[in-house]
N, C-alpha and C positions, 0 to 999 in steps of 0.2 A: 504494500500500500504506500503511495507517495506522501511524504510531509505534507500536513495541512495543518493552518494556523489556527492554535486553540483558541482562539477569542469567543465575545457573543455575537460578534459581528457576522465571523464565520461559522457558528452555529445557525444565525437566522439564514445567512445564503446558501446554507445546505439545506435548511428545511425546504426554503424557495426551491433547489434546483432539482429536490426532491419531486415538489407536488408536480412542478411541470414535466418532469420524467414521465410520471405515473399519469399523467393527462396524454402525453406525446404518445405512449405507450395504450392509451384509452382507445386515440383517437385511432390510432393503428392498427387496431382488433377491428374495430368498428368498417375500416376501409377494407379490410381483408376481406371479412366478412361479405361486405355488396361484394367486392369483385368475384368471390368464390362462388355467388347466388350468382350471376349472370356470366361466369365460366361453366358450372354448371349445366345451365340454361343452352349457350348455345354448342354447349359439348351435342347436350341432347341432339338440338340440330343438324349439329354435323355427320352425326354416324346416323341420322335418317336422311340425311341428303346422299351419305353415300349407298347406303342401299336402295336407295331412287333411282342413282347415277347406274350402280350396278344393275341393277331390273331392266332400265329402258335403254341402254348401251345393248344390252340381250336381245333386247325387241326391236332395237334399229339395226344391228346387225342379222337375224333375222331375214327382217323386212330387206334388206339391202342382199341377202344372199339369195330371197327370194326372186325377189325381181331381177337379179343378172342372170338367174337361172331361166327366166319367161323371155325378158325383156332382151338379155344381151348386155355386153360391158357399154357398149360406143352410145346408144341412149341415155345411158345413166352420166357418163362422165361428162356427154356434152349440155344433159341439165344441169350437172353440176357447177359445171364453168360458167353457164349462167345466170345461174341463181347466186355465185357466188358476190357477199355484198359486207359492206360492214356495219361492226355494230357499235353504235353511239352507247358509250359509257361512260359516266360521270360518277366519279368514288367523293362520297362524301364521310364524316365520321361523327360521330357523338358521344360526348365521356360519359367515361361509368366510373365514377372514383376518381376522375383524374385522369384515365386513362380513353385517350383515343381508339372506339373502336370504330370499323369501318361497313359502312355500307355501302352496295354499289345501285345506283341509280342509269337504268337503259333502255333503248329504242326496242320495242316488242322484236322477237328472236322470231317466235313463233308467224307465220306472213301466210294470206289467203294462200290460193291459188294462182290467184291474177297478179299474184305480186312479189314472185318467185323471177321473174325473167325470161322463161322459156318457155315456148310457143305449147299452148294448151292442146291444140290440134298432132305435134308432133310429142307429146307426149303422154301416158297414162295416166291411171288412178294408182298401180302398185308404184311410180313413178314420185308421187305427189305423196302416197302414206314413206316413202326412205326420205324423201329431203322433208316433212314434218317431225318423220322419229326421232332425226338428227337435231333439227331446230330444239326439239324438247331436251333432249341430253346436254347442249351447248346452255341452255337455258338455266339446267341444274349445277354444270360446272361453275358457270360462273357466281353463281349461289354459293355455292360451295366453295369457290374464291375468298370470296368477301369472308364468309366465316371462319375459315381455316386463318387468317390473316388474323379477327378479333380476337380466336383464342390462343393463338402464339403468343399476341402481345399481353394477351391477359393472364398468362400462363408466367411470362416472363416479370410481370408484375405484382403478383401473388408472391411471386418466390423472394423477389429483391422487398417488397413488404413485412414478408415473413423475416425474410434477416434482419430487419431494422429491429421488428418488435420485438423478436428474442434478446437482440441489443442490448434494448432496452430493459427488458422483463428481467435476463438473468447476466446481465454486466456491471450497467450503468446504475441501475437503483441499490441490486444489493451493494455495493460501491460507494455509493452515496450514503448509504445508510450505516454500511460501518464506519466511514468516516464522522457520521452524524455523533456515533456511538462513543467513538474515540474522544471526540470532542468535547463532549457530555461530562463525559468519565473526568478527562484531563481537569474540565473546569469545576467537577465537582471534588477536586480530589484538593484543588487547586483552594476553594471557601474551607473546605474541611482543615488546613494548612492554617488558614487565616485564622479560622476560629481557636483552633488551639494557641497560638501567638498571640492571639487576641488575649485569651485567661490566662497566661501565663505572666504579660505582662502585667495583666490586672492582679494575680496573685501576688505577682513581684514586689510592685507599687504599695502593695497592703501589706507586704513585710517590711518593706523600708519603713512605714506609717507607722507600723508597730514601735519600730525601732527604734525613730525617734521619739 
């Protein structure tokens, strides 16, 4: 333990750096806590967005082995080249705790018929269910983007949280507090000194009195 100055000076700025420890440390729990409620949360999320993602990956592939099998490759890939389009995505965020989680905001994946690109006449209906399958699985990845991203960060902020409060909880307060103790002790040891000096003189003084 490092030297600490016995005073009451430094007795009352222990007390002080005490309570706010024990506040810092309050408030600590308290933030774990939401983050771990909506870690949690969108943990759920994620492992049902992946068995979404896994289900209908199954069903566009499928759908995509059926139709080359009906249809032929050269149909397919040259709806594909034209339908191929991008997609407007704007990532925004919202704290939970302090912490930036991320949502993604975008142009519908999902697109009629007539809004695919390629000639309705030179193409099918098994045609139009493989570039919809697809559009829904792109739909879930990027779902599943944004989520995977909130709970990394939120994963990484529970953990660097949890070290502060442990810090706090089993360094810095017991820490504080045996110096508190120390202090206590020194100054009480320190009156107890006095008092005795104190009746000793006063004994002292009442024997000279005699004396004379």
């Amino acid at each position: 333990m490092e030297q600490v100055s016995a005073t009451r000076s430094a007795l009352l700025a222990h007390r002080g750096k005490i309570l706010l420890a024990t506040q810092g440390r309050d408030l600590l729990k308290d933030r774990r806590t939401a983050l771990i409620t909506e870690f949690s949360r969108l943990g759920a999320s994620v492992l049902q967005s992946m068995d979404l993602i896994d289900r209908d990956a199954g069903i566009a592939s499928r759908t995509l082995g059926l139709a080359i099998a009906v249809e032929g490759l050269e149909p397919i890939a040259s709806a594909g080249f034209a339908a191929a389009a991008g997609i407007g995505v704007r990532v925004r965020t919202r704290s939970v705790a302090g912490v930036a989680v991320v949502e993604v905001d975008r142009t519908t994946v999902l697109r009629a018929r007539t809004s695919r690109g390629f000639s309705l006449i030179g193409s099918s209906a098994r045609i139009d269910a493989v570039a919809r399958s697809f559009e829904v699985v792109i739909e879930r990845l990027l779902e599943l983007a944004a989520l995977e991203l909130s709970v990394r960060r939120l994963a990484e902020e529970i953990a660097r949280t949890t070290r502060r409060m442990n810090a706090l909880e089993h360094i810095i307060v017991p820490r504080l507090i045996a110096e508190r103790a120390k202090i206590a002790l020194i100054l009480e040891e320190r009156e107890l000194e006095d008092r005795i000096r104190l009746r000793r003189m006063r004994a002292s003084d009442r024997r000279a009195g005699t004396l004379r």
